[in-house]
C-alpha positions as CSV (number, residue, x, y, z in Angstrom):
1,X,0.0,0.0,0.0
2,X,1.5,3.2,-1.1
3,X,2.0,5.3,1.9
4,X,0.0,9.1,1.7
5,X,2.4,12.0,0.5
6,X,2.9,14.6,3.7
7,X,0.3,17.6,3.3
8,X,1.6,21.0,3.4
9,X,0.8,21.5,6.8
10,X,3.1,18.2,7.9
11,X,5.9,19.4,5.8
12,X,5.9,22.8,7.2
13,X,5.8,21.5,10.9
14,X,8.9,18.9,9.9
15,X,10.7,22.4,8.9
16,X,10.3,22.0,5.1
17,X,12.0,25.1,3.8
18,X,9.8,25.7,0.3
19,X,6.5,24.5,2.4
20,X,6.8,27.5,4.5
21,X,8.1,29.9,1.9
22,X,4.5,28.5,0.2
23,X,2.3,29.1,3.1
24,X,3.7,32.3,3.4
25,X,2.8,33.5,0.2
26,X,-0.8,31.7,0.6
27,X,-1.2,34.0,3.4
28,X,-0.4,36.8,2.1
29,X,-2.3,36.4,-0.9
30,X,-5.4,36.2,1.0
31,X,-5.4,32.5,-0.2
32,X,-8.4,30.9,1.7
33,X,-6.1,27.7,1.4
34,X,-3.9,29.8,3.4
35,X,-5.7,30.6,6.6
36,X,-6.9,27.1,6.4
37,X,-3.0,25.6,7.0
38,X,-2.7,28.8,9.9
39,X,-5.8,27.1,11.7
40,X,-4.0,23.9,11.5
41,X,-0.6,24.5,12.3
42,X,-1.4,27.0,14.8
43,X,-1.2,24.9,18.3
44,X,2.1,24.1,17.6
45,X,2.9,28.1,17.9
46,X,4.1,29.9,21.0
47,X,7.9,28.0,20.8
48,X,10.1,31.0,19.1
49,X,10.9,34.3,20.2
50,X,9.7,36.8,18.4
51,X,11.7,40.1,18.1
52,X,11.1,43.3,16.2
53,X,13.5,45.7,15.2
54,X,12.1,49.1,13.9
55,X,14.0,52.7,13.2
56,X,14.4,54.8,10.7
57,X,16.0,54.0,7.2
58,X,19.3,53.9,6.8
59,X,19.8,53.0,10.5
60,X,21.8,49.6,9.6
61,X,18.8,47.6,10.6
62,X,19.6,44.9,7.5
63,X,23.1,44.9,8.8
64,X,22.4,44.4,12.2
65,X,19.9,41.5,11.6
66,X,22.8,39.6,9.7
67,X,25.1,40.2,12.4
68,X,22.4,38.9,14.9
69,X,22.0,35.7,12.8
70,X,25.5,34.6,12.2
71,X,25.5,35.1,16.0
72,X,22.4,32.9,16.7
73,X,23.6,30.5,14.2
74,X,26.8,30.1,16.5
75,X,24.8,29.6,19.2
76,X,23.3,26.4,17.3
77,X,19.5,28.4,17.3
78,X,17.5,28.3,13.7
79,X,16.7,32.1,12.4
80,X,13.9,33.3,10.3
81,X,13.4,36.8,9.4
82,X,11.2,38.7,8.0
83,X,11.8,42.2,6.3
84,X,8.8,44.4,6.1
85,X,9.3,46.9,2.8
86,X,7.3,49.2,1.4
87,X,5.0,48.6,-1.7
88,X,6.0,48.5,-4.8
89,X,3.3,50.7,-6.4
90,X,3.1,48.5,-9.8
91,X,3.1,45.3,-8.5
92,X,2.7,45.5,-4.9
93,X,5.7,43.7,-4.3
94,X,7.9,44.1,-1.3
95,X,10.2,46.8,-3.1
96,X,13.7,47.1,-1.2
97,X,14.7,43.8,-1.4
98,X,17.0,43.7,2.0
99,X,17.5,40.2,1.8
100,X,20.0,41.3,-0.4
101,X,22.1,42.7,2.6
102,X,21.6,38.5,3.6
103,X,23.2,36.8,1.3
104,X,25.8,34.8,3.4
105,X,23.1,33.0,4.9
106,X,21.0,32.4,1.5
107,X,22.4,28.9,1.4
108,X,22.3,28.0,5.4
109,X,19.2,25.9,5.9
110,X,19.2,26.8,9.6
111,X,18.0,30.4,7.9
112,X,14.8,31.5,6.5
113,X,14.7,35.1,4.9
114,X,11.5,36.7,3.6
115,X,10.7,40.0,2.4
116,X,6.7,40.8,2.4
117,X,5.1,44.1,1.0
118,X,3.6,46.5,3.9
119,X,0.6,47.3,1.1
120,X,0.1,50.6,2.8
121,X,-0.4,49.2,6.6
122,X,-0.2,52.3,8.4
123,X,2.7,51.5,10.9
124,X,4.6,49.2,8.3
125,X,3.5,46.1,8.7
126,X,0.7,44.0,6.3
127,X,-2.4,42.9,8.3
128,X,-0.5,39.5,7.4
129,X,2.6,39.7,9.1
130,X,1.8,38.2,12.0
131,X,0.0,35.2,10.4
132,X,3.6,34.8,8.4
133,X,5.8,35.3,12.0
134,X,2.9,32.2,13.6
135,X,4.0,30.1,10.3
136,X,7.8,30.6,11.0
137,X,7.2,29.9,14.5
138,X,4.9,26.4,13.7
139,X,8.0,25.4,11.4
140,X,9.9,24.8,14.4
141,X,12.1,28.0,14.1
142,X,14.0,29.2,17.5
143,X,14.4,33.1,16.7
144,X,11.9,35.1,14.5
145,X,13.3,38.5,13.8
146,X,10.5,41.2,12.0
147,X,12.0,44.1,10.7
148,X,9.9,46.8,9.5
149,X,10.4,50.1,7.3
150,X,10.7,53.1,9.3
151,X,8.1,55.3,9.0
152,X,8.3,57.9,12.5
153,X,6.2,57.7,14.3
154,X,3.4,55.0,12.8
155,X,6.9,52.5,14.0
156,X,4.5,51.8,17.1
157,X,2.5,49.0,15.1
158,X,5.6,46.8,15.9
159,X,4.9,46.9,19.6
160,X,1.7,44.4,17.8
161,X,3.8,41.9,16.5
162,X,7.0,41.0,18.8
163,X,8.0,39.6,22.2
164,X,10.9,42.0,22.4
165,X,11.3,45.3,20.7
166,X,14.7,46.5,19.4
167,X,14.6,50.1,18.2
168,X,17.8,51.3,16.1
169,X,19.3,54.8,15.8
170,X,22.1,56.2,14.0
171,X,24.2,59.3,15.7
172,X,24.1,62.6,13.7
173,X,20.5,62.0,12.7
174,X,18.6,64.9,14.1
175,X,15.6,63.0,13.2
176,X,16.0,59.9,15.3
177,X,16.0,62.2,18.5
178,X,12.4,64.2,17.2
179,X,10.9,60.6,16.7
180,X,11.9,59.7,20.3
181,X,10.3,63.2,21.6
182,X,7.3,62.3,20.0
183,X,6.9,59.0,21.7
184,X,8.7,56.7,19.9
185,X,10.8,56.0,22.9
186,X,8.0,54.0,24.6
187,X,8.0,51.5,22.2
188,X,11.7,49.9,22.9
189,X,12.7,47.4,25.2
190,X,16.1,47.7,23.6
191,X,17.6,51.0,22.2
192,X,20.6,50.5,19.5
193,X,22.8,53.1,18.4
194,X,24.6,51.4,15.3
195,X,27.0,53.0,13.3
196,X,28.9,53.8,16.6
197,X,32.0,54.9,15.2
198,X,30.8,57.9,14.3
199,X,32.0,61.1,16.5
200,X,28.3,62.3,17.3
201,X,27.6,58.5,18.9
202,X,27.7,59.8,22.4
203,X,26.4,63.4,22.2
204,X,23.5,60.6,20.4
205,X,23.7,58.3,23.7
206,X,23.5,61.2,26.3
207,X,20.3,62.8,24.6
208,X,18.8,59.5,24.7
209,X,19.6,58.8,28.2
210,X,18.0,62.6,28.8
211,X,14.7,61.5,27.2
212,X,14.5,58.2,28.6
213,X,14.7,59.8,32.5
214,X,11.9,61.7,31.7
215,X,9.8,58.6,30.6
216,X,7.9,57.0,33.5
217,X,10.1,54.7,35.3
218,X,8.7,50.6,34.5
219,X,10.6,47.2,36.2
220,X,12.9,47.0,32.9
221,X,15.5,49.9,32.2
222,X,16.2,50.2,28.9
223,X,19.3,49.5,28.3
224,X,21.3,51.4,25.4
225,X,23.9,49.0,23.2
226,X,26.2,50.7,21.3
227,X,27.2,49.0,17.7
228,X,29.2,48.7,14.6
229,X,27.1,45.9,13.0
230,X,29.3,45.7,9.7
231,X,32.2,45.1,12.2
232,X,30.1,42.8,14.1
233,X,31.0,45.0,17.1
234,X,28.8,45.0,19.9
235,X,26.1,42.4,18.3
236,X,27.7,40.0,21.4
237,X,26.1,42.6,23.8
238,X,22.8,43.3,22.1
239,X,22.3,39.4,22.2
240,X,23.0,39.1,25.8
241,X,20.2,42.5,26.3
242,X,17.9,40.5,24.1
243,X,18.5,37.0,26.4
244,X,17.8,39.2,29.7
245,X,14.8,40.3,28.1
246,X,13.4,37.2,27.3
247,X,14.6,36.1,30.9
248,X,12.4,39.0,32.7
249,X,9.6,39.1,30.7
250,X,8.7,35.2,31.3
251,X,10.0,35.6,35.1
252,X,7.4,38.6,35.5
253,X,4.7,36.9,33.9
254,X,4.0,39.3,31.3
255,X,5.2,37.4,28.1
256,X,2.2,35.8,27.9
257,X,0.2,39.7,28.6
258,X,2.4,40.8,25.7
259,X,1.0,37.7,23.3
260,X,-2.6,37.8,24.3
261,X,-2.3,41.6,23.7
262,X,-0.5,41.0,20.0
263,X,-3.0,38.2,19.2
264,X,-6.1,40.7,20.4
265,X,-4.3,43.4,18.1
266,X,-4.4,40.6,15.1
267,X,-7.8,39.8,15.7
268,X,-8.9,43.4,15.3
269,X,-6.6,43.8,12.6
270,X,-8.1,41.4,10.4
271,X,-11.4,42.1,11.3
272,X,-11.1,45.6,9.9
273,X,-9.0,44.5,6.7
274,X,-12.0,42.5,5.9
275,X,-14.6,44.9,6.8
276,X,-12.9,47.5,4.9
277,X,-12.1,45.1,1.4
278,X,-16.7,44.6,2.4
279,X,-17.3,47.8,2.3
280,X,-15.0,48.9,-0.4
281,X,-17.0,46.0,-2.7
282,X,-20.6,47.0,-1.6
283,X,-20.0,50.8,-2.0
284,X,-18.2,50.1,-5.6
285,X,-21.5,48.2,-7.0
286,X,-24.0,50.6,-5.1
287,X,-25.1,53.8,-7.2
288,X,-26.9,55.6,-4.1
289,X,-22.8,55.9,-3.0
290,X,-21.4,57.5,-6.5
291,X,-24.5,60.0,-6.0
292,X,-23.3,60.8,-2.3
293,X,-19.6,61.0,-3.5
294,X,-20.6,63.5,-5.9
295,X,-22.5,65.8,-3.2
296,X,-18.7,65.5,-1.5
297,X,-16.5,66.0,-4.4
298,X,-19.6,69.5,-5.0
299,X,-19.1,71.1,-1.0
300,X,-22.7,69.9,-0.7
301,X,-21.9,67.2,1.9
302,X,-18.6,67.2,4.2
303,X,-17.3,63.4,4.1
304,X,-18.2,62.7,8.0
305,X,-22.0,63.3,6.8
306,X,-21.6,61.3,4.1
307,X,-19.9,58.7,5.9
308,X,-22.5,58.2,8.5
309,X,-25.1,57.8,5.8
310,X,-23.3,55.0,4.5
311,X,-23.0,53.5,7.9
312,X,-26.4,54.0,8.8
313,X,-27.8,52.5,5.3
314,X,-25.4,49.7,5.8
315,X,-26.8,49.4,9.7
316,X,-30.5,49.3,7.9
317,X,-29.9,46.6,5.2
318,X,-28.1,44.7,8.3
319,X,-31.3,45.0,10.8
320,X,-33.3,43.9,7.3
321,X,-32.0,40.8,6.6
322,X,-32.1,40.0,10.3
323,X,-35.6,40.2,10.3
């Protein structure tokens, strides 16, 4: 009797390199086939730790994650990453390409690198990110690092999608400081100044030690790691910060606070996706809208009117059909 070939879903949990690159790209797709393999893989989540790195471009974020994963490949831990870039506006591609900044570990199988296309998500990140970083985790992967496109302040979306939260700076960027002024700063658990051979590095690390006293005073102090990721040079540190991390959040009890809150986040996050892409389908076919839009586009209607028109003749057709 021939024996059954493995379904996606088995080959994926064995660690199947080109089943997860697949169900990735199901996923993001919006493949219905997709979200079917995420409800059956997903018990065997909840295993990696999950770690976002966010700052601005140019920061040396690619560079850094390399760094990071030759290190965690020393330590005998499997790496995937997953490098949020922005849209390309003809195909709606992931645009950057930062895996090219990756290359040396192309070929290690104990490494899976994927780039996926933000589409416009407001903080940088697709609505399925998250679903992608859960298929990583189910494919028995140790470290899942999400990198996402700097984009000021909008960078807090990655406090959604990570156990840990690395936020990189580079010194002489006047802009880095105003993003951590304008809140930015509560998002890190970690704050990395790359590029650290640079003579403005610590006029960089007082000002950031100045905003951070101000910032009310929680159980972990963020500590600030100073590195020249291209060098390799302080990547040791920054893995030991991200170690004692991991250690405090699961001895405090609020690693699993932090998941429930990401997977509440990704609940709502779909939700709306869908609603919207609803919406967006029933107003495209429906000619009472196009007559509203063109009391709008004329002065004769402000779009919040208009808008709860819509909602309220959606809220009627809804209480209709109920009947």
């Amino acid at each position: 009797m021939t024996q059954a070939a493995p379904t996606l879903a088995q080959r994926l949990l064995d660690g199947d390199r080109r089943a997860l690159a697949r169900a990735i790209t199901l996923v993001e797709n919006d493949d219905p086939a997709g979200w079917e393999l995420v409800r059956e893989v997903y018990p065997h989540t909840g295993n990696a730790a999950i770690v976002g790195l966010t700052g601005a471009p140019g920061a040396g974020k690619s560079t850094l994650i390399g760094a990071l994963t030759k290190l965690r490949r020393a330590q005998d831990r499997t790496v995937s990453v997953l490098s949020i870039d922005p849209s390309s506006p003809f195909t709606q591609g992931a645009l950057l390409g930062d895996r090219i900044r990756l290359t040396e570990h192309f070929l290690d199988p104990g490494v899976f690198i994927r780039s996926m296309a933000n589409r416009g998500a407001l903080g940088g990140l697709s609505e399925a990110a998250l679903q992608a970083a859960l298929l990583m985790d189910a494919s028995g992967k140790d470290d899942v690092l999400l990198e996402t496109v700097g984009v000021g302040q909008a960078e807090v979306d990655i406090i959604d999608h990570a156990d840990t939260i690395v936020l990189v700076l580079m010194p002489g960027s006047g802009d880095s400081i105003q993003a951590l002024k304008a809140g930015v700063m509560e998002i890190p658990d970690i704050i990395v100044v790359n590029k650290a051979d640079h003579p403005l590095t610590e006029t960089m690390v007082r000002e950031i030690r100045g905003v951070l006293s101000l910032a009310p005073q929680r159980g972990w102090r963020v500590p600030i790691v100073k590195t020249e990721a291209h060098k390799g040079a302080g990547v040791e540190e920054l893995v030991a910060k991200l170690d004692e991390h991991r250690a405090y959040i699961e001895a405090e009890g609020t690693l699993s606070l932090r998941r429930q809150r990401n997977l509440r986040s990704e609940v709502v996050g779909i939700c709306t996706y869908r609603l919207r892409r609803r919406l967006e389908e029933q107003l495209d076919a429906d000619e009472t809208f196009a007559g509203l839009l063109e009391e709008v586009v004329g002065r004769r209607v402000d779009p919040a009117t208009a808008a709860t028109r819509i909602l309220e003749r959606l809220d009627a057709a809804a209480a209709a059909r109920t009947d």
